[in-house]
N, C-alpha and C positions, 0 to 999 in steps of 0.2 A: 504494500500500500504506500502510495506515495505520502510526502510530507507534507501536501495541498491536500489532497483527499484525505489526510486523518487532521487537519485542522480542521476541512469543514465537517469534519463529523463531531469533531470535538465542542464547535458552535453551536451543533442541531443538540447533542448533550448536552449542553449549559441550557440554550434556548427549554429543552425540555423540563429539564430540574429548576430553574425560573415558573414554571408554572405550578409546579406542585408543591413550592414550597410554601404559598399562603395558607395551603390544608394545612403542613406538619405546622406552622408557626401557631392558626388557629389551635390546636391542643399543643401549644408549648413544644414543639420540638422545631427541628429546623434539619438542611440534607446541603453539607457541603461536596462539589467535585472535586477527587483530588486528580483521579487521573485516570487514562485511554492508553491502553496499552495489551498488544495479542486480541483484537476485540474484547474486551473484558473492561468495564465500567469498574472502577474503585471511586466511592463516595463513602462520608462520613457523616452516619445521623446522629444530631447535635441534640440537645436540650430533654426531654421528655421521651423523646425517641429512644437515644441512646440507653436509656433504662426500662422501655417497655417492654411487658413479657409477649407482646404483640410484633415487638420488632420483625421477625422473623418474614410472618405473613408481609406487612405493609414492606418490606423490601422484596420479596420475591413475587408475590402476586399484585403488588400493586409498582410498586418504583421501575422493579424491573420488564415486567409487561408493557408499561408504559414506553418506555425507552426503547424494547426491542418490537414491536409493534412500529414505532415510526422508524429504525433503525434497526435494518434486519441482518447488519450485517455483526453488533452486538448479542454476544452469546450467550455474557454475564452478570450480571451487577452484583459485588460484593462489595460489602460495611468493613473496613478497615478498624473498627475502634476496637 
């Protein structure tokens, strides 16, 4: 993958986690990107998230779906904390 093509994927990531972070903020949490790398999303969920026993679900069926849905060429999304 060139270094153009995983920038802009790295946009359409940000542009996408910009959207869902008003939900995590509304119940106190919040979803930092840290990085794109091997197609595989690494993001860090912040505040309320990062202690919920829910974490799991809202990152795989929600965070991650989201992402590889508009971005099919993402295969992962994992929580770094």
């Amino acid at each position: 993958m060139s270094k153009k093509s995983t920038d802009n994927t790295i946009t359409k990531i940000i542009s996408i986690i910009d959207k869902i972070k008003p939900y995590l903020i509304s119940d106190g949490g919040n979803l930092e990107f840290i990085e794109y790398k091997n197609n595989i999303v690494y993001v860090k969920l912040l505040g309320a998230c990062a202690e919920c026993n829910m974490m799991d679900i809202t990152l795989k069926d929600g965070i991650e779906q989201i992402i590889m849905n508009e971005i099919p060429e993402v295969k992962e999304v994992i929580n770094i904390n």
